[in-house]
TORDREN-505121 format. One record per residue (C-alpha): residue number from 1; x, y, z. Coordinates in steps of 0.05 Angstrom, whole numbers. Layout:
N
   i   east  north     up
 NUM      X      Y      Z
...
END
This chain:
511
   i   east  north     up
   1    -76    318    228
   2    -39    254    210
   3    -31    247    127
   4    -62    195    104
   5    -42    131     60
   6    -84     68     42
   7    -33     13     13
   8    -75    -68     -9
   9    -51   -131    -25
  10    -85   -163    -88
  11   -143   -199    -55
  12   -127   -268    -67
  13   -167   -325   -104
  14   -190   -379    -61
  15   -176   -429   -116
  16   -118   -456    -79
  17    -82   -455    -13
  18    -30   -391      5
  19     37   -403    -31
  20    105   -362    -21
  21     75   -316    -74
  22     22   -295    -36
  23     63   -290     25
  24    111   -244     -9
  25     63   -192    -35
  26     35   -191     35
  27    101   -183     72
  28    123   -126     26
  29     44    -93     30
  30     65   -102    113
  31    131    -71    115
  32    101     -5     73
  33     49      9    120
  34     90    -13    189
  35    133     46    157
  36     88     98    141
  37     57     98    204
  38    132    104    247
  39    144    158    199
  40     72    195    219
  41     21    174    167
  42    -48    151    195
  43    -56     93    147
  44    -99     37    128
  45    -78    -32     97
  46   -121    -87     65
  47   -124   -149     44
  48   -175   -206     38
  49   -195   -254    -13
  50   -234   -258    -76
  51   -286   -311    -77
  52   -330   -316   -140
  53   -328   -326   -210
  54   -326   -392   -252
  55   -262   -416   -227
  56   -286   -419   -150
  57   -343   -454   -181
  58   -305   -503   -216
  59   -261   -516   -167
  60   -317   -523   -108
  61   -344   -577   -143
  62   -271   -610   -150
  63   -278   -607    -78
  64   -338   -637    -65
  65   -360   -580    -33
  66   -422   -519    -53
  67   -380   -449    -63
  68   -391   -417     -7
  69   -369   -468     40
  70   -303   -478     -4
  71   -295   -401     -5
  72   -304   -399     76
  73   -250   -458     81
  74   -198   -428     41
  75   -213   -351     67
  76   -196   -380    136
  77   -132   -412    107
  78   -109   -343     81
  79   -130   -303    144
  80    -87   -359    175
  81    -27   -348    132
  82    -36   -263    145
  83    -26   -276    211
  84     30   -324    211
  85     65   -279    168
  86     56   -215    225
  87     16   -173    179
  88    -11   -117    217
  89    -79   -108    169
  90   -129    -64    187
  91   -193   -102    148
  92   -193   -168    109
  93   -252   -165     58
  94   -278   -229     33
  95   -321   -207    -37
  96   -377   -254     -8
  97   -394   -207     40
  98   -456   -162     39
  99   -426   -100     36
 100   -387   -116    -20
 101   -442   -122    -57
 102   -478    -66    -42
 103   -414    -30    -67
 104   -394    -76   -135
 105   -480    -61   -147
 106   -476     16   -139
 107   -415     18   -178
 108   -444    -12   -238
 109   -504     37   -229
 110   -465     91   -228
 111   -421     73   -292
 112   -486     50   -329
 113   -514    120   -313
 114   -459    150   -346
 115   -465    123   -410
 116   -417     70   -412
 117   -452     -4   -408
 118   -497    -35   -460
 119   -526   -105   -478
 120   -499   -151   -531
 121   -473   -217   -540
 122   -407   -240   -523
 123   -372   -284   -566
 124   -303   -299   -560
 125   -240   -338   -524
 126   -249   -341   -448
 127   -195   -377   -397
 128   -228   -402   -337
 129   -161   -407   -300
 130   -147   -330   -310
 131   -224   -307   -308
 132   -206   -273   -373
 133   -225   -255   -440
 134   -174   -255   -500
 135   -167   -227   -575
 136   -154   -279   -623
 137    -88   -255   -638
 138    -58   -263   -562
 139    -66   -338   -570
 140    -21   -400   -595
 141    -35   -465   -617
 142     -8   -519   -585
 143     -2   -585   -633
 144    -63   -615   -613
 145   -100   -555   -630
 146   -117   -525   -570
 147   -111   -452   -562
 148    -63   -429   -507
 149    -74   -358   -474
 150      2   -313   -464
 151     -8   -344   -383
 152     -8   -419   -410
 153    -83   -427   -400
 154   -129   -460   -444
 155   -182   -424   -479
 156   -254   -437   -494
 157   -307   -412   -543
 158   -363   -376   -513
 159   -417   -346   -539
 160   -486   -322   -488
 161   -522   -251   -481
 162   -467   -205   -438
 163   -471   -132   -419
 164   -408    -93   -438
 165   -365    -37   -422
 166   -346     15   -472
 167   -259      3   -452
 168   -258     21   -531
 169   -265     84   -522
 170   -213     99   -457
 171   -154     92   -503
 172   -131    160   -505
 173   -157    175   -433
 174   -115    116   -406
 175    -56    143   -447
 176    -62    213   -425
 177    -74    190   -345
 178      0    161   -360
 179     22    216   -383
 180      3    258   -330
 181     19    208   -282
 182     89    169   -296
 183     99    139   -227
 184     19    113   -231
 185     41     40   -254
 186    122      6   -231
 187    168    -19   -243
 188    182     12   -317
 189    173    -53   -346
 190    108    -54   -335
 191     88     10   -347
 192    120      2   -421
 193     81    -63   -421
 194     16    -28   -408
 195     24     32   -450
 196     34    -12   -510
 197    -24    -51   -491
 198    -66      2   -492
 199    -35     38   -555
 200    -51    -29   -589
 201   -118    -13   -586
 202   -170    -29   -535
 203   -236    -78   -550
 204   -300    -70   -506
 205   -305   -110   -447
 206   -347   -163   -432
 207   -367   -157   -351
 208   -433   -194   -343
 209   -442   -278   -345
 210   -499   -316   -352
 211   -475   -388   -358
 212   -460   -394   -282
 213   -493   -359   -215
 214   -432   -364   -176
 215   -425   -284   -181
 216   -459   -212   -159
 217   -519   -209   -189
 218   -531   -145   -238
 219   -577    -93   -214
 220   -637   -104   -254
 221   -616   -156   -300
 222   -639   -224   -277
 223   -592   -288   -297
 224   -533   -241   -293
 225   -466   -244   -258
 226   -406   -191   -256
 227   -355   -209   -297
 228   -293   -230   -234
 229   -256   -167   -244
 230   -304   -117   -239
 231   -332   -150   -179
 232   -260   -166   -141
 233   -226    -99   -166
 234   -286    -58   -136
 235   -256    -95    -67
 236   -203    -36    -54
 237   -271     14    -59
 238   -320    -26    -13
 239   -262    -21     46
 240   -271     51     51
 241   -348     49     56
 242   -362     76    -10
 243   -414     99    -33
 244   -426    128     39
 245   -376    190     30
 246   -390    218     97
 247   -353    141    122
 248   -295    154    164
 249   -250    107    110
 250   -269    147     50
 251   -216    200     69
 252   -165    152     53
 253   -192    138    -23
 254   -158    148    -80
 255   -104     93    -56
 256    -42    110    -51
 257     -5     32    -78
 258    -36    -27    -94
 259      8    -81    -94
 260     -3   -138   -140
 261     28   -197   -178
 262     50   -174   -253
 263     14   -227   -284
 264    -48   -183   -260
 265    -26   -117   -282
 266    -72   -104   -338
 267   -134   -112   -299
 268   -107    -63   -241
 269    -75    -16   -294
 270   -118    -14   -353
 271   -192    -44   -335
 272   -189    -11   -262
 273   -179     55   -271
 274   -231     52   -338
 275   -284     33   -289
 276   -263     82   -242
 277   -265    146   -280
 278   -325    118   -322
 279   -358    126   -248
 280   -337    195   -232
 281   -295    168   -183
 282   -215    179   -177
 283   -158    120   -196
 284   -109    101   -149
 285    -42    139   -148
 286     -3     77   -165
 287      3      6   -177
 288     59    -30   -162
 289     72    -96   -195
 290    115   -158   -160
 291    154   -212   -195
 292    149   -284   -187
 293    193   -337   -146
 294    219   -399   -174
 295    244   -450   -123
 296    317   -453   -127
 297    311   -435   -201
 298    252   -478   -220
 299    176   -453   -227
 300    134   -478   -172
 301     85   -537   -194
 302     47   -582   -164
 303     70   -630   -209
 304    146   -622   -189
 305    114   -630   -111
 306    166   -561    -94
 307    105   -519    -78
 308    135   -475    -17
 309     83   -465     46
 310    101   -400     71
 311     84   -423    151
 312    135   -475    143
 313    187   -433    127
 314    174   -392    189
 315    165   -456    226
 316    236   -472    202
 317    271   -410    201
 318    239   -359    240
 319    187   -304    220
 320    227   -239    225
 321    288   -282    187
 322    230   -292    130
 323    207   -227    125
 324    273   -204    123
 325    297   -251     74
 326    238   -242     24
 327    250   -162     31
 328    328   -166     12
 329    330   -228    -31
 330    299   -199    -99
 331    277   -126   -130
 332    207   -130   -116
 333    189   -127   -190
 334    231   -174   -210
 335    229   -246   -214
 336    279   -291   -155
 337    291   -361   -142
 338    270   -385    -76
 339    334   -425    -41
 340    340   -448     25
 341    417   -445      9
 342    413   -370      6
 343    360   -365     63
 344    405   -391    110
 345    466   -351     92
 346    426   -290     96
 347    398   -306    171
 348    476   -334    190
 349    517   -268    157
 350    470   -214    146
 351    426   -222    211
 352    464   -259    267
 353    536   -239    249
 354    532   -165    217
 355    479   -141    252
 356    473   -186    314
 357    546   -188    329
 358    545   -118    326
 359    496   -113    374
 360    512   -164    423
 361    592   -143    424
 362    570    -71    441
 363    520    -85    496
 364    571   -135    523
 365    621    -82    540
 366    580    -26    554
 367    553    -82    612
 368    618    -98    635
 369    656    -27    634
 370    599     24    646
 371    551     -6    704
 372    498    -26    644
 373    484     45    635
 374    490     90    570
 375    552    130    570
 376    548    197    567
 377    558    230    488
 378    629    263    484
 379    668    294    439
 380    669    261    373
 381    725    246    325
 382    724    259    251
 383    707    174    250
 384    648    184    303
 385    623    241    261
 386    616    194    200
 387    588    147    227
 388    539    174    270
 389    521    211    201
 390    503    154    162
 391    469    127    208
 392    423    195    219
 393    412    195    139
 394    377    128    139
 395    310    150    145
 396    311    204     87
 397    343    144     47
 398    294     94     73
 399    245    135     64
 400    253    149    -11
 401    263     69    -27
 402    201     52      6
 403    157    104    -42
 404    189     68    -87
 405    176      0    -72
 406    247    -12    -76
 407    252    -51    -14
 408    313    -96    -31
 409    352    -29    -35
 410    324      7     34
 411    355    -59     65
 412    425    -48     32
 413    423     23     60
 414    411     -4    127
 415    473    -54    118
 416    514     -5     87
 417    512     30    162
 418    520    -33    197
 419    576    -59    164
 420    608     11    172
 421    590      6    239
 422    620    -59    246
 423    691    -24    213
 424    682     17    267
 425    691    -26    330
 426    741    -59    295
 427    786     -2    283
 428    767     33    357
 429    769    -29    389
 430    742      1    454
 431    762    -73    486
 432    837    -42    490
 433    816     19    505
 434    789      2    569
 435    857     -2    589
 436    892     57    557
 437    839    107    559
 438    766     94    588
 439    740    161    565
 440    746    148    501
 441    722     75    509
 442    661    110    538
 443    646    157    471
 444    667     97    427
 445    611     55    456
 446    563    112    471
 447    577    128    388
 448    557     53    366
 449    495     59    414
 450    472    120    374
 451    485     85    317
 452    444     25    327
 453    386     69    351
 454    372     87    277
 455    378     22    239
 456    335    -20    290
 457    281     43    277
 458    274     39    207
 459    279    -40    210
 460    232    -46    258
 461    178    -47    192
 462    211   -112    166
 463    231   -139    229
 464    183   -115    282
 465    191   -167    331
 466    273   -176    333
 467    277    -96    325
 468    233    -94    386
 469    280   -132    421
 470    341   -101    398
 471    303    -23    415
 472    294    -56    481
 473    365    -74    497
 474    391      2    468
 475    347     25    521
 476    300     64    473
 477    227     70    512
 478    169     46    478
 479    140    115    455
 480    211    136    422
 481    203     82    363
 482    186    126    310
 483    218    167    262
 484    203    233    289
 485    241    214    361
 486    302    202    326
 487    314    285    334
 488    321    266    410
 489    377    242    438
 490    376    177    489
 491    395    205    559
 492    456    193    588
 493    464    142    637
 494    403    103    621
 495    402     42    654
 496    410    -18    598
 497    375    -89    611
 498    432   -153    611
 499    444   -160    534
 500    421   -225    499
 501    425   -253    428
 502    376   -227    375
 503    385   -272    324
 504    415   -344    340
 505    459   -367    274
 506    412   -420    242
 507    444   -490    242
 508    415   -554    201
 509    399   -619    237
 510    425   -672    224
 511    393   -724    177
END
């Protein structure tokens, strides 16, 4: 039996339309699951959107529109923007949907059984645009007076009956899950962040609202909503068909990564796995927090008009270039400026001359001097041997970058083959060789072949479409993609297809 591994995107807030941010976190959520399953995991991957709470509410109305129809535009927008981006998702949850609430409703019954909810009244700061409550002493004043959350948004006074969860008292169970678990939150930065969150000291949550509707109702408590969080967190649970534990999907809970933007690490790090083990139920192994992109070294605003669509970027520059770019551009918990200047040089040296070239000058001579058919392996040089050793290494290195979430450094193992490999023709130049001895010419080309084989595998995740190609034209069959048919070599004299460009250098028009 296949292992299993359940990796999520944040679900995202259908109070705007998909940015470059959103695209990102999906891309990277894409590439870890394309790879677990070539390297034999049975996995599931989800994403969706989040659809209640004030905000929606708030900005409904802006629309013109009643809530539900503005959540059912925008959903559609971001199941557009999944699918433009190649993400190969196995369910897209929308939190308006019935079984959702089933789950969210169960969940609360089953932490309220415990012990840990009561009734009181909530009275405090609250920031519509984060859906979040803050202590007095996280704010600022700005010079007119109003208070300013850490994220920049304004804060109101609230005051109306709320139910509330006992987070006081998970300090030192919060601190000791760390503990016990130091790879549950990345990168470090974050993890230092939380911990001294938590060691700070931890107030009692407010999770019910009764001064909108726009929410899951509370069992048994007429005029209440769940608070956003609890409602949208419980998102990664109602996927797996919990509370039905006999579900086929169940078998993949706890998760294995969620991957989310930092500024929403304290719900997914501190609130989620409260909730969690105040339910009996276990916390996901790890969360693993992205950066944010500026555009070419600015932060994106609406007000600055250099808000990037992600589509037109792959309308522009290709998807596979995208994906490829947004994977190698930036640590993924880091923050990156978004420029089209770097884009470009990345698809022109990187794709279409190290790794294209590479490809395309290989295949071209193995067309011309051996019938289009794989030479047969011979015996290899001290050169050959290193080569064809780095490349055979890349999927234990791979391997431990993407567990990581260390994505940015999986690609510079790949390049650190191809620009070997690259050295390699160069120095072998089986183009002369032709001439002075075709049997070697024959091993040379046979050597960069086997070579190739491995780096178009484990980029096939990032790439999947160009990689197909490029498997295609190294005569790899379909079924021999994965990680596990690397141990078998390609037969000799396999009969190669006419080789063709994978990645055409990128050239701006004119204005």
């Amino acid at each position: 039996m296949k292992p299993k591994f359940y990796v999520t995107t944040p679900i995202y807030y259908v109070n705007g339309a998909p940015h470059i941010g959103h695209a990102y976190t999906s891309i990277a959520a894409d590439v870890l699951a394309r790879w677990k399953r070539l390297d034999g995991f049975d996995v599931f991957f989800l994403t969706g959107t989040d659809e209640h709470g004030q905000k929606v509410e708030k900005a409904a109305a802006a629309a013109g529109l009643d809530p539900r129809g503005f959540a059912d535009r925008v959903a559609a927008d971001f199941r557009d923007m999944a699918d433009k981006m190649g993400l190969s998702h196995d369910d897209f949850i929308r939190t308006t949907e019935t079984r959702h609430t089933a789950t969210c409703q169960e969940l609360w019954r089953r932490i309220a059984d415990n012990g840990h909810i009561y009734l009181g009244h909530y009275e405090g700061f609250y920031a519509v645009r984060d859906e979040a409550f803050y202590d007095e002493s996280e704010l600022t004043t700005k010079p007119d007076g109003t208070r300013i959350a850490p994220s920049g948004a304004p804060v109101e006074w609230v005051r109306e009956p709320s139910y509330f969860f006992d987070l006081s008292k998970w300090q030192d169970k919060l601190l000791r899950f760390y503990e016990e678990n130091p790879d549950f939150i990345a990168p470090n930065s974050r993890r230092n962040e939380v911990m001294s969150f938590v060691r700070g000291g931890l107030n009692d949550l407010s999770i019910s609202r009764t001064t909108f509707n726009w929410g899951i109702p509370v069992p048994d408590a007429p005029g209440h909503v769940m608070y956003v969080w609890l409602d949208a967190l419980t998102n990664y649970l109602t996927a797996t068909g919990w509370p039905d534990e006999s579900a086929e999907r169940w078998g993949f809970w706890p998760a294995d990564v969620h991957l989310i933007g930092k500024d929403i690490i304290r719900f997914h790090a501190v609130y989620w796995p409260a909730f969690l083990m105040a339910a009996g139920l276990a916390p996901p192994k790890r969360v693993s927090s992205n950066g944010w992109w500026t555009v070419e070294g600015e932060k994106m605003s609406k007000s600055l008009g250099n808000v990037i669509e992600p589509r037109n970027l792959v309308a522009t520059y290709g998807l596979d270039q995208v994906r490829y770019f947004f994977m190698r551009e930036k640590p993924f918990g880091a923050d990156g400026s978004m420029s089209h200047a770097s884009l470009v040089t990345r698809i022109n040296v990187e794709l279409a001359n190290d790794l294209g070239n590479l490809a395309q000058r290989s295949l071209s001579l193995i067309a011309r001097n051996c019938e289009g058919r794989l030479p047969a392996r011979g015996e290899a040089t001290a050169e050959d041997t290193a080569l064809l050793d780095a490349a055979n290494a890349l999927p234990g290195l791979v391997r431990d970058k993407m567990d990581r979430q260390v994505f940015h450094e999986a690609l510079e193992d790949v390049w650190k083959v191809i620009r070997a490999a690259n050295g390699y023709i160069d120095r072998q130049a089986p183009w002369a060789l032709k001439k002075t001895d075709p049997a070697r010419m024959a091993v040379v080309l046979r050597v960069l072949v086997d070579a190739m084989r491995p780096v178009a595998v484990v980029l096939q995740p990032f790439m999947p479409r160009s990689m197909a190609n490029m498997l295609d034209q190294l005569g790899v069959p379909v079924e021999a993609r994965d990680i596990a048919s690397l141990a078998a070599p390609l037969a000799d004299g396999t009969a190669l297809p006419p080789p063709s460009g994978v990645f055409p250098r990128h050239v701006e028009e004119a204005a």
